[in-house]
N, C-alpha and C positions, 0 to 999 in steps of 0.2 A: 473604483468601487469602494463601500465604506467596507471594514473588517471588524467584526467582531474582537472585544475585548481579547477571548483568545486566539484568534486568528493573528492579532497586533505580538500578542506576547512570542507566538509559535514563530513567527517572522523572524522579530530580533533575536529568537535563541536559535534558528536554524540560520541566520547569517553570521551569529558569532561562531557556529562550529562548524561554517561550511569547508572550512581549508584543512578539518580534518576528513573530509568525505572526499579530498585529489584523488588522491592516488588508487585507492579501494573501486573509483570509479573509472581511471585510466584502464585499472585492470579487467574491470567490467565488461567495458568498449573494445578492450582488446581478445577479449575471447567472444568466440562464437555462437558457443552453447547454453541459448535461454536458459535460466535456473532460477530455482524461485528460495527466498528467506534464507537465513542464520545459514543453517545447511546448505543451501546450494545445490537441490535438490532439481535435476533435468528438466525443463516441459519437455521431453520427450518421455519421460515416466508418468509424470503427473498428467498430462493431456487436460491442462486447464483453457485454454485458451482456443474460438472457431480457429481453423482457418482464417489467416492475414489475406492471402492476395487480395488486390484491389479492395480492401474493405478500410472505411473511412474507421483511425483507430485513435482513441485520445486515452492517455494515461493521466492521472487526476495525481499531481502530487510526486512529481517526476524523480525532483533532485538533482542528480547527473544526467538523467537521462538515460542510463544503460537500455533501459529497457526497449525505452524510445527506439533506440541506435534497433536492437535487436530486432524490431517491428518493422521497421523501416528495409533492412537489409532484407528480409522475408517477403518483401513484395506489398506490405502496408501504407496505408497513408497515414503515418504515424504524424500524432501532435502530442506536445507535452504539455501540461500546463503547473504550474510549483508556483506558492507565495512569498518564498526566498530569492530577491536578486538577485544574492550571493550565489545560491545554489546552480542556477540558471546562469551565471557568466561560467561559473565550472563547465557547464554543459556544453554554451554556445565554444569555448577553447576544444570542447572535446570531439565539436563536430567538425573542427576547423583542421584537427589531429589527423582524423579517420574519411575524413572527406562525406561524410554523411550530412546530408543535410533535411530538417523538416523544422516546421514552426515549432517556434518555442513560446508560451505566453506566461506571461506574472498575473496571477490571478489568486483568489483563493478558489476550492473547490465548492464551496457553501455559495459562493453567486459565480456562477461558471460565464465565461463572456463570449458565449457561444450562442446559436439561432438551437432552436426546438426542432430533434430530428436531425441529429447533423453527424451521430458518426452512428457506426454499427457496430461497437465494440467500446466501452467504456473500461477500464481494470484500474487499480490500484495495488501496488506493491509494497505494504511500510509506508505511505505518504497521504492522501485524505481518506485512507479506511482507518488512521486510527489517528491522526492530527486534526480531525476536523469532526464536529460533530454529526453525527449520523444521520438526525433531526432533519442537517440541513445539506447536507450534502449528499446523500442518497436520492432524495424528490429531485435535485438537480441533476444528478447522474440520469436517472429515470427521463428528466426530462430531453437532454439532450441525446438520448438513444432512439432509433428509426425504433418501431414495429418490429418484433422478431431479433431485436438488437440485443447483445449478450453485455451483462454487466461481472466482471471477476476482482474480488480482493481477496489479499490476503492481510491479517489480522493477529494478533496474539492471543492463543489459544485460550478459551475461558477461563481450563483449569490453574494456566500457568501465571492468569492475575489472580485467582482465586488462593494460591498458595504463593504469593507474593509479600515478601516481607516492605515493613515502610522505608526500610533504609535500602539502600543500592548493594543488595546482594540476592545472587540467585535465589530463585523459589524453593521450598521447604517441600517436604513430602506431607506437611498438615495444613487444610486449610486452616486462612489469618481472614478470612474477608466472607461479607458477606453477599452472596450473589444477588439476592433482590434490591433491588433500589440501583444497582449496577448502569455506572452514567460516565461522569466526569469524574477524570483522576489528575492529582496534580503529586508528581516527587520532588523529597524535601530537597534544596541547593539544586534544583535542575531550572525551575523559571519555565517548562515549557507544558504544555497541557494536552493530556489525552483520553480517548473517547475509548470507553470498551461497555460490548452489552454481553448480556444469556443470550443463549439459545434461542429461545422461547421470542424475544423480542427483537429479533434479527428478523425470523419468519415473520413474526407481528409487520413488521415495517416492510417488507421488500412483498409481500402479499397486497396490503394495503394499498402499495403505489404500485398495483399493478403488473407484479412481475412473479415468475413462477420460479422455485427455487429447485434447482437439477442437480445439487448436489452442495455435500460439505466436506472438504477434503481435509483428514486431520493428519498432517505430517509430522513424521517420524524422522528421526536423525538416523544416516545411512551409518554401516558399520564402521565408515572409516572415517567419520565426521571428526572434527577438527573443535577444541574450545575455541570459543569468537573474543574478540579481544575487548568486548563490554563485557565486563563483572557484573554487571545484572542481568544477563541473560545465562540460562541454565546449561549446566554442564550435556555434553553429549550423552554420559550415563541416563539423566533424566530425559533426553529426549529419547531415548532408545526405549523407555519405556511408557511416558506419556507424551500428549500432542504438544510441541511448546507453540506450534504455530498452526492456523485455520482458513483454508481458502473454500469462500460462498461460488459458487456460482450462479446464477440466477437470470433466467429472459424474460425480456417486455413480451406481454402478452399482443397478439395480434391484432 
């Protein structure tokens, strides 16, 4: 399939950093306990995600795969799909580790290389809910979900790009940015490109294609939350007070 301009760029910068995503992800695969963003915050808190057994489940934007691995052990028909080869040979060694196995594909999530109707649970975790343009990968997501079929990402929280400075340091307690016009962002010395919207045109979109929105879950860093070792992601202080991160929920309507 062809890739967009930034699909190409996102590729080559997520296969030059994918040897720094081993080990973070061995450790992933080696625990148990679904967790969602920065925090590490339980799906047994959050209650983001139906019920796994037998339900056909694809995560859009894998990576390692962790999460894969976690769907899969729960009784899923977990698939992965990432437009990093790099990222996906980490994966396939990781299922080779833990003895887990489900399809892995190279794909981007913007032309998905699936049949219409094929799983009953679409999610994103960090990988095409904000590497891949909304435009084009949500109508895709949409499309490859049954009837009734649940779609979940998670996202960086509006306020915490809205108080994002331009250089690679945590967010500010003042907004820097303007929320309208809210689309494509690109960081200086990173080469790689990312999608963030409002509110307002989140709902716009996932209404439009058809899907009902059941919830926006803004999480908070737990009291015992840990600084993460990227410098531009915000201290636990600030997360204990505003959302640094935003999970949609959202179902195809019947």
């Amino acid at each position: 399939m062809e890739l967009t301009e930034h699909a190409q760029r996102n590729r080559e910068h997520w296969d030059s950093q994918a040897h720094e995503w081993v080990e973070s992800g061995r450790r992933a695969w080696a625990s148990n306990d679904p967790a969602w963003g920065v925090w590490s915050v339980p799906e047994s808190e959050l209650r983001v995600l139906d019920d796994l057994v037998g339900k056909d489940v694809l995560e859009a934007g894998c990576g390692t795969a962790y999460w894969s691995s976690w769907v899969a052990r729960r009784g899923g028909r977990a698939v992965g799909l990432d437009n990093s080869p790099k990222q996906l040979e980490t994966a396939r060694s990781l299922q080779k580790e833990h003895g887990v196995e489900f399809p892995l594909r190279l794909g981007t999530a913007e032309d998905m290389p699936f049949e219409d109707a094929s799983f009953d649970i679409v999610f994103s975790e960090y990988g095409a809910s904000i590497w891949c343009d909304p435009y084009l990968w949500v109508p895709e997501a949409v499309r490859v979900l049954r009837p009734g079929g649940q779609l979940a990402f998670l996202v960086n929280s509006l306020l915490s790009i809205l108080c994002a400075p331009e250089t690679e340091t945590p967010p500010t307690n003042v907004l820097l940015r303007p929320q309208f016009g809210m689309h494509r962002f690109e960081w200086p010395d990173d080469g790689s490109v990312e999608f963030h919207l409002p509110h307002g045109e989140w709902i716009r979109l996932l209404r439009d294609l058809g899907m009902d929105v059941e919830a926006l879950i803004e999480v908070q860093a737990p009291a015992d939350a840990k600084p993460h070792r990227f410098i531009g992601l915000p201290q636990p202080e600030w997360g204990r007070k505003w959302p640094v991160e935003e999970i949609w929920k959202a179902r195809k309507r019947q």
